[in-house]
KOLVEXDREN-955766 format. One record per atom (N, C-alpha, C): residue in one letter; x, y, z. Coordinates in steps of 0.02 Angstrom, whole numbers, plus 50000, padded with zeros to 5 digits. Layout:
residues N
AXYZ;...
END
This chain:
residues 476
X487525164850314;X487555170450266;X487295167950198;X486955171450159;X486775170050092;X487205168750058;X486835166149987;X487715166449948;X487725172249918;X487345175949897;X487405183249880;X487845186149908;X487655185049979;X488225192550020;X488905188650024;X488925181350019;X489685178750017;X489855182849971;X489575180549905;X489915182849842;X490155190149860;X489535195049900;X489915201149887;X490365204049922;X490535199049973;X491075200450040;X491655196550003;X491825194149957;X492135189749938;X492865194649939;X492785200049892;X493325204149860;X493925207549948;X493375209449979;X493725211350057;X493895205450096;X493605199150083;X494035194650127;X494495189850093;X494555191550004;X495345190749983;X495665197949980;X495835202650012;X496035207250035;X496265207650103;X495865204350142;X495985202750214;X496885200350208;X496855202450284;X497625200650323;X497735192650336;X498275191950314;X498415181850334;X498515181050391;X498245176850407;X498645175350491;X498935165550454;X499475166450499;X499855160450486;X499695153250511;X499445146150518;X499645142450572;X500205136250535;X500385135550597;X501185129050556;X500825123350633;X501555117350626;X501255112550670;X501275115250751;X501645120650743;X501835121050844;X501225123950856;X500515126150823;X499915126750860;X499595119150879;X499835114850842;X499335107550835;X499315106650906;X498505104350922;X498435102950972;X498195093650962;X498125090850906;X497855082550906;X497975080750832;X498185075950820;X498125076250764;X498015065950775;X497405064850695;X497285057950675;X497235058250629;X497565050650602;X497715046850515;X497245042550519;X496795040750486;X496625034150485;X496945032750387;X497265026850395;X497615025250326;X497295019550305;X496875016850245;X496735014450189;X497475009750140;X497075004250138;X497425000650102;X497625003550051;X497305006549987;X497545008049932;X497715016049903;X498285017449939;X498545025449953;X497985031649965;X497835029350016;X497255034350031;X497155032750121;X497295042250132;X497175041750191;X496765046950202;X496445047850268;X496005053250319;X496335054450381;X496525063050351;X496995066650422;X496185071150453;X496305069350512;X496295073550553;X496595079650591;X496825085350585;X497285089850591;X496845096650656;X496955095350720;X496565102850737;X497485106150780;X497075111250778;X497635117050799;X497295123350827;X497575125950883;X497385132950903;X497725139450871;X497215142250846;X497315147850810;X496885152350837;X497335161050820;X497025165550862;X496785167050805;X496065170750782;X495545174450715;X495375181050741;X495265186750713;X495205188950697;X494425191750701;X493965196050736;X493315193850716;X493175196850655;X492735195050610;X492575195150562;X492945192750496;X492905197950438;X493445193150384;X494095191150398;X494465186450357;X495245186650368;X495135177650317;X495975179750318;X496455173750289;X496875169750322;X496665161650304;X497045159850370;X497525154450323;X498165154350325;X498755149950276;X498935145250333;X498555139450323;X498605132850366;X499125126150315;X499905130750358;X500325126050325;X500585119150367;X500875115850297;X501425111850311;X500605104850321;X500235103850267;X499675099250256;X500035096250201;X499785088950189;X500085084850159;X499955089450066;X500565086450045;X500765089749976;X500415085849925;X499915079949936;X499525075049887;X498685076949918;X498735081349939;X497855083049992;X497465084649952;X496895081649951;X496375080949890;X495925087049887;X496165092649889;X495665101349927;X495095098349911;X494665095449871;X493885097849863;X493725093149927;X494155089149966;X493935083850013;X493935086650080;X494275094550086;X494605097250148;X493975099950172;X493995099750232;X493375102650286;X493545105050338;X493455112350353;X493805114450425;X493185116450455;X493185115550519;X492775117350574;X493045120350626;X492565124250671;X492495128650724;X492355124450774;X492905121550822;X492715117750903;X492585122150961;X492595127550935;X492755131851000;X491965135950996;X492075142950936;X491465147350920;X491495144250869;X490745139250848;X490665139650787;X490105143950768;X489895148250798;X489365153450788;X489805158750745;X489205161750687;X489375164750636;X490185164150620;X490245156550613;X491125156150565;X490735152150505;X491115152450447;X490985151050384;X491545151950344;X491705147350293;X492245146850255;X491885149750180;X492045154250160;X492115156250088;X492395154850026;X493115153050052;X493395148950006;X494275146450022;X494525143149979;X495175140049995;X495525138049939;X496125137949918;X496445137949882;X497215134649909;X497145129749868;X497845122949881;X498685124949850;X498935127249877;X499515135449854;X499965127249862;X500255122849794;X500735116949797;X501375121049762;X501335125549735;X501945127949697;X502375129649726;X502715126549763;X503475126149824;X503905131149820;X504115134249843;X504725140049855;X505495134849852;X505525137549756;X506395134449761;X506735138149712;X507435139949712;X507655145449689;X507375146249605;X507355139749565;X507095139349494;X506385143449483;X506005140849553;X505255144549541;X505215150149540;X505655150449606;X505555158849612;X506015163649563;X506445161749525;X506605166549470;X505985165849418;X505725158949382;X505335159749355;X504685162349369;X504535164249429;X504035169449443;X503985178249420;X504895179449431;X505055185949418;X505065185249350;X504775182749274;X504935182849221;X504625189249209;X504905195349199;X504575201349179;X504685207849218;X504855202949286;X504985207249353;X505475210949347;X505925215249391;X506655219649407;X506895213649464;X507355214349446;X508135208849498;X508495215449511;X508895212049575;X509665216649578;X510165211649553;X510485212549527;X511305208549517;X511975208749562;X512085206549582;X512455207249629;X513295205349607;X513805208649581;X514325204649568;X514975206049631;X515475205249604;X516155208449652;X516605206449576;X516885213649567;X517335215949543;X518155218049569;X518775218449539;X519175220549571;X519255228649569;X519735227349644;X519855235249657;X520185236449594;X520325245849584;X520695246649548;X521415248249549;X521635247849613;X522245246749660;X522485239849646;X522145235049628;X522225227149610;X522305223049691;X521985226949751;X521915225649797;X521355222749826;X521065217149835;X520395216549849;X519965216849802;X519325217249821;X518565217549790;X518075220349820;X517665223249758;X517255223549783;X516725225049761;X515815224949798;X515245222549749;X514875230349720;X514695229149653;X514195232449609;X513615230349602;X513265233449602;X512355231149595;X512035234149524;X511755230149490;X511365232849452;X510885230449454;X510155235049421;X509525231049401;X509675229249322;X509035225249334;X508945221149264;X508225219549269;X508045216549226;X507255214449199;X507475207749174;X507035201849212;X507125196149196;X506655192949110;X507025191149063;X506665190149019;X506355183449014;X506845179249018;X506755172749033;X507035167649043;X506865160949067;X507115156349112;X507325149949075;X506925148849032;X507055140748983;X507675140748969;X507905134148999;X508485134048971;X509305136249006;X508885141049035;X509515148549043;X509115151849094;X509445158349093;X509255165349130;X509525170849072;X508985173949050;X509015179049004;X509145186849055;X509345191749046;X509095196949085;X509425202149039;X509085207949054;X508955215149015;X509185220449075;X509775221349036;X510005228149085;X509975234649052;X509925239549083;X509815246749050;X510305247548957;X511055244048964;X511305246048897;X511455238148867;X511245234148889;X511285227148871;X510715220348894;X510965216948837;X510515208848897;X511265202548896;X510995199048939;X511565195948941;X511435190848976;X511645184348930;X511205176548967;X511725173949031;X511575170249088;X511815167249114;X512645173349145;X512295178549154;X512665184549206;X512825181549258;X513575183749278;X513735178749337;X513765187149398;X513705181349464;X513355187649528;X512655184349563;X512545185949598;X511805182849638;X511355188849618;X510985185449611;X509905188949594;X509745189149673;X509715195649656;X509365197449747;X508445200549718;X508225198449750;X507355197449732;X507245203749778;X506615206849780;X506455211349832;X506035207049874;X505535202349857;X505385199749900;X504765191149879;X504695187849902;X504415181949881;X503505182549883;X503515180549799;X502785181749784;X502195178149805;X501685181749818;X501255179349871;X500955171349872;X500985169249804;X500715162649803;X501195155049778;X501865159849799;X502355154649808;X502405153249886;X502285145949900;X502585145349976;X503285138549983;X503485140650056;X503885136750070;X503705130350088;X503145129050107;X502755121550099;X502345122550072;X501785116550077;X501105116550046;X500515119250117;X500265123150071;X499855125550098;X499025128950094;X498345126550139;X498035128850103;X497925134550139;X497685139250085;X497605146250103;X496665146550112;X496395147650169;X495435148350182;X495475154650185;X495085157650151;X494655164550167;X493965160250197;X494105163750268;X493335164650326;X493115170850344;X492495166950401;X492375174450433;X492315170450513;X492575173450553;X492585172150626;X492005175550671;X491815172750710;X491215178250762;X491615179050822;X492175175650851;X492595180250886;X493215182450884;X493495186750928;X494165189050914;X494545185250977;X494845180050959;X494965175651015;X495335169850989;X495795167451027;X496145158151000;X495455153251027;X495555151350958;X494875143850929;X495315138250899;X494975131550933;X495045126150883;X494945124850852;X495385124150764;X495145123850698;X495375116750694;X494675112050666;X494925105550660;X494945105450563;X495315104850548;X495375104150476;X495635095750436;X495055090650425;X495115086550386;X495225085750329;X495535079450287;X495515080450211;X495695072550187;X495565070650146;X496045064050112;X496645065050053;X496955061550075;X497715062450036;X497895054150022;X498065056849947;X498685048749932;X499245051649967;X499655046249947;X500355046949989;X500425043250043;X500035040250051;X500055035750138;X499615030050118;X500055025050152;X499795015150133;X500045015050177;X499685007650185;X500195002050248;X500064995650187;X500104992250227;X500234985650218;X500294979350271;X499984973550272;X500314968950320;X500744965650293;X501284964550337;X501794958350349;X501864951950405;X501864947050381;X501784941750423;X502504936750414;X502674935550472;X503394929750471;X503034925050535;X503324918450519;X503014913650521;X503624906050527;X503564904950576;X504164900050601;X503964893350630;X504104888850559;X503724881050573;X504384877650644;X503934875350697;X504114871550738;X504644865350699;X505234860350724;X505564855350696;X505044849850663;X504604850050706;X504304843750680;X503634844650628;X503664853750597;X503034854650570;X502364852950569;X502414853650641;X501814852250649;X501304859950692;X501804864950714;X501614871450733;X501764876650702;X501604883150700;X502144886850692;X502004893350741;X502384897350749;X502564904850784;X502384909450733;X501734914450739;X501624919450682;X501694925650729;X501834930250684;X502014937050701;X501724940750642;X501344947050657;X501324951450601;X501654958450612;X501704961150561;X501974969350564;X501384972750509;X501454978350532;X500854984850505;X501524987550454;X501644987450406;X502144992250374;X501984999450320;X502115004650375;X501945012150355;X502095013850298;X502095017950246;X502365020250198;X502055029750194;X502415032950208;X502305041450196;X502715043850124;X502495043350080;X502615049250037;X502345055150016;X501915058450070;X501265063450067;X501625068550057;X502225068650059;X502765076350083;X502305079150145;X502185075450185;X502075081350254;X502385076050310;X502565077450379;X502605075350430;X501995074750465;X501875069950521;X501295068250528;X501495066050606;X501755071150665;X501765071850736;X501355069850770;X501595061050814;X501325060450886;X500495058950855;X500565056850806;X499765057150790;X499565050050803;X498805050950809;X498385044650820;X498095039350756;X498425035350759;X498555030650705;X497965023650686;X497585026350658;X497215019250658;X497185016850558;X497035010250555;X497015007650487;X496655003350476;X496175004150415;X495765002150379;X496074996550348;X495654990150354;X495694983350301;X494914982550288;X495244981950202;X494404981950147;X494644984650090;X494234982250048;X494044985850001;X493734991749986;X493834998049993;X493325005950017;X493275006049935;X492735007849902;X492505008449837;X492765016149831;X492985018949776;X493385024049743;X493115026549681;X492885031749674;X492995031449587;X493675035749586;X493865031749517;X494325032549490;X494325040649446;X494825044449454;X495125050349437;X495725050949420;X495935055949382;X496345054949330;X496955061649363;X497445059749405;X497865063649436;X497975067949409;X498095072849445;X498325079649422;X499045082249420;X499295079049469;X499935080649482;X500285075149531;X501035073849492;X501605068549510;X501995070749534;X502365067449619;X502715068449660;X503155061249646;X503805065449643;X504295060449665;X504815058549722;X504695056949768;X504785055449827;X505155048649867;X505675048549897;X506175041049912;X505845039149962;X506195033550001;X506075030050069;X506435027850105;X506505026750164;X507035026750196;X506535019450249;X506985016550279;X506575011950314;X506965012050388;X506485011850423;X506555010250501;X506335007450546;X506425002950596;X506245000050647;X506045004450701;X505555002350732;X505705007550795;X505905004450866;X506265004250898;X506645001450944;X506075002851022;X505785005751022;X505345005351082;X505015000351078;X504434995751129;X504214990651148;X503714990851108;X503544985651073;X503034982951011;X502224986351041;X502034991051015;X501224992951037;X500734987450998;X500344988251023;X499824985351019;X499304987550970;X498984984650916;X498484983950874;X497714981850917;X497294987950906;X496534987050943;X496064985350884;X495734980150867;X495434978850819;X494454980350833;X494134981950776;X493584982350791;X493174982650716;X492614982550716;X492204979650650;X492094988350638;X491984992050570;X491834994950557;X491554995150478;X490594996650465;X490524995950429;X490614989550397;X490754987950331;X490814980050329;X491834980150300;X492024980950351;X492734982350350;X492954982350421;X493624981150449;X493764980850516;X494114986650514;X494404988250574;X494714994550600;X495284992450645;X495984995150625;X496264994350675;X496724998550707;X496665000550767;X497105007050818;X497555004650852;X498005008650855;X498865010450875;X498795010650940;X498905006350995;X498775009651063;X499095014551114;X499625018951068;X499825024751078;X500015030951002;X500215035851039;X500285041150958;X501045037650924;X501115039750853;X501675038650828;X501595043650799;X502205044850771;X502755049350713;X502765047150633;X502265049450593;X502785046450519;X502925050750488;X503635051950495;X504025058250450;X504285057450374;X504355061250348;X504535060750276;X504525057650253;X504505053850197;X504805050250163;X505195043050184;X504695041450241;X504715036550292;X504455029350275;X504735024350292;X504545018150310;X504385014350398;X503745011550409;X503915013050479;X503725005050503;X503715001350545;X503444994950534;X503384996050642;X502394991550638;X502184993550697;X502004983050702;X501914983050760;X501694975250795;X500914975850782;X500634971650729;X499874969050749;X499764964450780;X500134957450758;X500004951350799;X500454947950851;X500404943150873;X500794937250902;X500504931450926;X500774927950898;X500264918950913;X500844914350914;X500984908950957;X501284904150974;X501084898850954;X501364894950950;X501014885450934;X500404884350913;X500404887950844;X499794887450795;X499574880050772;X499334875650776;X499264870550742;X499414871650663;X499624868250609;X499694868950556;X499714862050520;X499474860250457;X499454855750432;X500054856650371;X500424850350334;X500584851550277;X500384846950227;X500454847250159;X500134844850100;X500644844450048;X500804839450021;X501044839349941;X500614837149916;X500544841749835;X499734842949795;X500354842249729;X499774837049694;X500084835749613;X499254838049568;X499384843949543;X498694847249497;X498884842649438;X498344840749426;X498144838849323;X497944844949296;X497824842549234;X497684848849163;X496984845249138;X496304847349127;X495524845349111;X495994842349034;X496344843948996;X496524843148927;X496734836548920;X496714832448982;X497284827248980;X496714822048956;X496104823048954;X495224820948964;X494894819548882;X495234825048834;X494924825848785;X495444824048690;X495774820248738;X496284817048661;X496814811648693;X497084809048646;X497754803748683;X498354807848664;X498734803348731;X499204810948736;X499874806748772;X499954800248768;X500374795748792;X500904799548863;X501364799548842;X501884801848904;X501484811148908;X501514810848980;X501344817749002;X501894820449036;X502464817849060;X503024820649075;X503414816949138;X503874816649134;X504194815149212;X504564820449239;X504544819549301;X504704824749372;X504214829549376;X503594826649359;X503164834549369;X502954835349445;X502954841649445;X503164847149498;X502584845849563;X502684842049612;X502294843249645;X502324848949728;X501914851849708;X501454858449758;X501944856249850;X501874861149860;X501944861049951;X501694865149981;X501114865050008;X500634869150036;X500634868450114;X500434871150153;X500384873150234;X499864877350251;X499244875150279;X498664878950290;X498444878550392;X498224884450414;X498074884850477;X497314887150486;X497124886550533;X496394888050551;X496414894950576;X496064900050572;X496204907750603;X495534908350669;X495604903050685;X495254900450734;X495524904250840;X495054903450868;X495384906650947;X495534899850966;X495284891650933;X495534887050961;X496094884750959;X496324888850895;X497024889150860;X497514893950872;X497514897050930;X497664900650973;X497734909350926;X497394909750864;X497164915650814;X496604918350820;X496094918650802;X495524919250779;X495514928550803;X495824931350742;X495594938750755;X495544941150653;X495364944750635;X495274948250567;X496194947650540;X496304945750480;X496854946950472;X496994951050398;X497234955950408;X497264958450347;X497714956250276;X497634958550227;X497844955550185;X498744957750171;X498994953650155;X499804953750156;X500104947550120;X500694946550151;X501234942750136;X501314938150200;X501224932050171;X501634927850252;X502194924450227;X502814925850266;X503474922250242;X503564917250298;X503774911650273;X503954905850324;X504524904050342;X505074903350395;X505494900750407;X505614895550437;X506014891650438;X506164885050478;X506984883950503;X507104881550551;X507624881350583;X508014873950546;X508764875550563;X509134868350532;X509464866550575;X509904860050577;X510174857250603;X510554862350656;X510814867050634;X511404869950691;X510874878050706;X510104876550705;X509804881650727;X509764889250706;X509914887450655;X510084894050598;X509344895650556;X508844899350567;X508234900850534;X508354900850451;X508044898650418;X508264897550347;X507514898950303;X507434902350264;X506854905550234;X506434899150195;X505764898650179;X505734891050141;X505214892350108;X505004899650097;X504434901950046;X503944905750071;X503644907650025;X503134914250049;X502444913150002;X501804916750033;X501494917449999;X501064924650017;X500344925549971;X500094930049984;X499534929350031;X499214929950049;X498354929850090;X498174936750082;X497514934850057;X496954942250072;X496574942950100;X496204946650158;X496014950350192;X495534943550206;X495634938450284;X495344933950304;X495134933850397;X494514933250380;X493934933650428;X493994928550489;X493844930050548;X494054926150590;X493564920350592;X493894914750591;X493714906550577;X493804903950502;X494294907750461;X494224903350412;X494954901950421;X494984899450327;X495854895150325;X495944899650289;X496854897950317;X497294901950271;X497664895950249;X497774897250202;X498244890850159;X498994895450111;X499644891750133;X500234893550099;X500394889250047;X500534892349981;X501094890049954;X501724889349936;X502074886349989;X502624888749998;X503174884449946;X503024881149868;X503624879849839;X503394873049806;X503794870749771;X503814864149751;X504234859949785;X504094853549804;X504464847949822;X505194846749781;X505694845249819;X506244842749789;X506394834549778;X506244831349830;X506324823749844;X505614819949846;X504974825849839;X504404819249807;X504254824349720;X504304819449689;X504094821249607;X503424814449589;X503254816349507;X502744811649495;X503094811749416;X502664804249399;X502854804049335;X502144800849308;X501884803249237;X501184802649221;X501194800349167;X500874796449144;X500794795749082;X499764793249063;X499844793749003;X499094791148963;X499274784348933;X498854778648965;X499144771048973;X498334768348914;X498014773048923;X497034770448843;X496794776548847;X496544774148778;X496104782548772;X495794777748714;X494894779948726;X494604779048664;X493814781248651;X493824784848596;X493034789148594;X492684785648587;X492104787948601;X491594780848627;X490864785848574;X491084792748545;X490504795548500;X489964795848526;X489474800048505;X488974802348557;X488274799348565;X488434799548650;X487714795048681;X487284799048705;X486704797548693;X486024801548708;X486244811248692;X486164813248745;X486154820148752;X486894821648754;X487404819848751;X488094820148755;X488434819548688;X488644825148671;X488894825748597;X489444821748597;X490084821948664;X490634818648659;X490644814348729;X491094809248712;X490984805048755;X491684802148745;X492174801448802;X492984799648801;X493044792648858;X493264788248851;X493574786848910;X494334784048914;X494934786848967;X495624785648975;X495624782349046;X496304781449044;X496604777849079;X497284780549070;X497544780349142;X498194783949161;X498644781149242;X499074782849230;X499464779549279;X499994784349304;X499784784949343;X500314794049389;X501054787849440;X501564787849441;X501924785449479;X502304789749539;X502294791749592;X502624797149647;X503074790749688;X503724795649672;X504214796049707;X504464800149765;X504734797149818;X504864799049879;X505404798749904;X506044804849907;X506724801649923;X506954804049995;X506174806350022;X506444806950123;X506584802650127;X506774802850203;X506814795750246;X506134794950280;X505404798150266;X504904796450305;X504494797550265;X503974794050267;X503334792850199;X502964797850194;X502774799450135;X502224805150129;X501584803650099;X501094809950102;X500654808950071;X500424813450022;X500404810249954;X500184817449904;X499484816249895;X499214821449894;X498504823349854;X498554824249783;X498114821149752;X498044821549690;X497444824349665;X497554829049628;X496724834549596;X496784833149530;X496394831049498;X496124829149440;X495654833549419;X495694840349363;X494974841849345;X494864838549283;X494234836749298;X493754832049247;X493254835849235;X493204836649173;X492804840049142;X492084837249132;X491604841049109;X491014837749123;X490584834249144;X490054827249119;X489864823849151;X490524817849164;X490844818449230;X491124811749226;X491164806749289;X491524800749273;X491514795749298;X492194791649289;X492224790249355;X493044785449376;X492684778749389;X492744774749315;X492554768849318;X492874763849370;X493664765049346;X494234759149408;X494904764449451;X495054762049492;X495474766649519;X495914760749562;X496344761549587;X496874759449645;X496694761149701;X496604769249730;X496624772349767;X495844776149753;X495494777049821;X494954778749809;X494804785649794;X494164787449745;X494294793649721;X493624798149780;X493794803849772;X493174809449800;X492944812649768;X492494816149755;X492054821849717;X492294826449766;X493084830649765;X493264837149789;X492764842149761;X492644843549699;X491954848949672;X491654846849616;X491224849849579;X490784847449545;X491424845149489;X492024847849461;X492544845649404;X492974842549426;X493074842649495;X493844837149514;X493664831149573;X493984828749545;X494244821049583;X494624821549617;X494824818649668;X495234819449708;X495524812049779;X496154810749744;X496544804749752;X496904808249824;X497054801149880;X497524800849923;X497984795649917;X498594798349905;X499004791749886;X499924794149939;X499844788049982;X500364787550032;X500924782450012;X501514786349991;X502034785549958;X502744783550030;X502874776050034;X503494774050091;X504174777950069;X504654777350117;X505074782850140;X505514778850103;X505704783750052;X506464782050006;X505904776949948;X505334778949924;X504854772549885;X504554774149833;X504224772449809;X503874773849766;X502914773349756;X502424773849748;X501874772349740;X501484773049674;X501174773949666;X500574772049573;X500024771649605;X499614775649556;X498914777949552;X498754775249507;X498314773149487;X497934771349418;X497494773649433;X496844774549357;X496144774049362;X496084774749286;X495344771649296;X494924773749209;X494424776849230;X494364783649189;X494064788049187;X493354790749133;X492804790649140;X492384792649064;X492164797349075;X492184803849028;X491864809049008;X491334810548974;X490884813948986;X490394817048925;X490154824948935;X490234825448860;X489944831848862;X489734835048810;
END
């Protein structure tokens, strides 16, 4: 149809008769959910139309649904159907609204008075004219007004563009008179997941047991039935818009006690995809947590890491501190040789470890983001208690500038690590060195970790102590 004759059919098919649909027509419904509160419903339902114009109020759609994003289609006749227009009706049916709708309107009043026998009661009706609502309830009766009248407001009837959910209202035109499948898409905030990962180092840390969870979050205000569940990991580019309207909405959290489904993973675009291998439920104001992974006897490495400061390079600076804090890190390969190697989305991995009387005991957490199958994941799970370091600046002296090198430093320092297991460790030591430099003398041999750091291995005996030295020259 032209847009002319839309325009001029417009006035008779917002005149047209509503026909209703709620969820008991749904015949399929799919989420695909987005990391950063943004999802894509899929919604179809059989509905009977009307041929030609009409109104169709397709309720109980999420209450955050982005209308200019909504798209309904014809699966059945899509010959001569066409949408004209639609309108996102969020203004909820609740007793506050709906008086403040009648501001101007006629009410009945409803009270109960006593008999005049002093027997019983019983009710009087009057009208009134609602004046207004701020605050109060104003109302105007034939020989008075009178705020906050006690008695119930009986309405004649609820105004057309108040509803009891959210709902959008389409003016179409149908080419038959017959039940059709209307598939109606849209994107809505209100719906995230998230991954969760727990993670259980073997006694001898040298494995661990990973598990992940998918964890749901619905605050869309809609229910979302038996639907087909799949989720996006990536970054999806957005422009940014400036909300229109704030929902406040709780959560409730739940397990679901049926047998852990299964996560189907697959590349999509330059982002992966991953599907639910049956329908789920996320109702209200829901928390829901689904099984993505499971991996057994991961290989895992661990690390105590003592970082330097580049500053330590460019002045004398004698004592640098004792007990400084050294790192405890735990990194795995996301490898299939490593009994992993699938896309892992970005989350939280928490680690536990078992104690003496077999009691799982929490021992730190970290974050990971969205990692590709074959690389590393690396934890930081805390600082050491029983290995520390103690540092100090042992020479320092400017040496003023050579050739092309405005400054030119060279120190000397002496790191001491302590060890109060009963079994020896080994710390790494990262040094960033700034500019052109050079580890004239050392104890322990140094590496070029990157173009600014150095990088020391120093193996400290059980209940002992060890020392690093080196002289170091800078330029720059």
């Amino acid at each position: 149809m032209r847009p002319a004759l839309l325009l001029a059919a417009l006035p008779s098919l917002l005149a047209a008769q509503e026909s209703v649909t709620t969820l008991k027509d749904q015949k399929a419904l799919a989420v695909t959910i987005y990391n950063d509160n943004l999802a894509l419903v899929k919604d179809t339902r059989e509905v009977r139309l009307p041929r030609g114009e009409s109104r169709l109020a397709f309720q109980e759609v999420s209450a955050q649904i982005r209308p200019e994003t909504a798209l309904l289609r014809n699966l059945t006749h899509p010959k001569d159907f066409w949408v004209v227009e639609q309108n996102f009706d969020f203004d909820l049916l609740t007793p506050q609204k709906l008086l403040e709708k009648y501001v101007g309107e006629k009410v009945t009043v409803a009270r109960s008075v006593p008999n005049e026998s002093g027997a019983g009661a019983r009710e009087i009706r009057e009208e009134a004219t609602v004046l207004a609502t701020n605050g109060g309830t104003v109302l105007q009766f034939a020989d008075r007004i009178e705020t906050s009248a006690p008695g119930r407001l009986i309405f004649p009837k609820v105004p057309g563009n108040l509803r009891a959910r959210p709902t959008l209202v389409i003016s179409l035109n149908s080419g038959a008179d017959r039940e059709q499948k209307l598939e109606l898409s849209y994107l809505t905030g209100g719906l995230s997941w998230r991954a969760d990962y727990v993670a259980n180092l073997a006694a001898d840390e040298k494995t661990l047991d990973l598990s992940g969870w998918v964890t749901l979050t619905n605050q869309s205000g809609a229910a979302y039935p038996n639907a087909t569940l799949q989720l996006v990991a990536g970054d999806v580019n957005r422009v940014q818009q400036r909300p229109d309207r704030a929902y406040a909405v709780g959560a409730m959290m739940e397990r679901a006690a049926a047998p852990a489904p299964k996560m189907a993973e697959e590349s999509l675009f330059d982002y992966h995809l991953y599907t639910l291998d049956r329908p789920t439920t996320l109702a209200v104001n829901q928390t829901k947590q689904v099984a993505l992974l499971s991996a057994s006897a991961v290989p895992v490495r661990k690390e105590y890491l003592l970082q330097g400061q580049s500053y330590y390079y460019s002045g004398s600076y004698g004592d640098l501190g004792d007990k400084q804090k050294v790192g405890v890190f735990v990194e795995f390969d996301n490898k299939e040789s490593s009994r992993l190697g699938m896309p892992l989305p970005k989350g939280i991995i928490r680690v536990y470890k078992r104690d003496s009387e077999g009691r799982a005991q929490f021992v730190g957490e970290d974050s990971v983001d969205h990692t590709p199958k074959n690389e590393l994941v690396r934890l930081k799970l805390g600082d050491a208690f029983d290995v520390t370091a103690r540092r100090k600046q042992t020479d320092y002296k400017s040496l003023g500038r050579q050739g092309k090198f405005g400054f030119v430093h060279e120190s000397a320092f002496e790191i001491e690590l302590k060890n109060a297991k009963k079994e020896p460790v080994t710390v790494t030591v990262l040094e960033p060195l700034p500019g052109d430099w050079e580890v004239l003398q050392s104890s322990h041999p140094c590496t070029k970790a990157a173009a600014g750091t150095g990088k020391f291995q120093v193996t400290v005996p059980a209940e002992g102590k060890a020392t690093l030295t080196y002289r170091v020259r800078v330029r720059w």
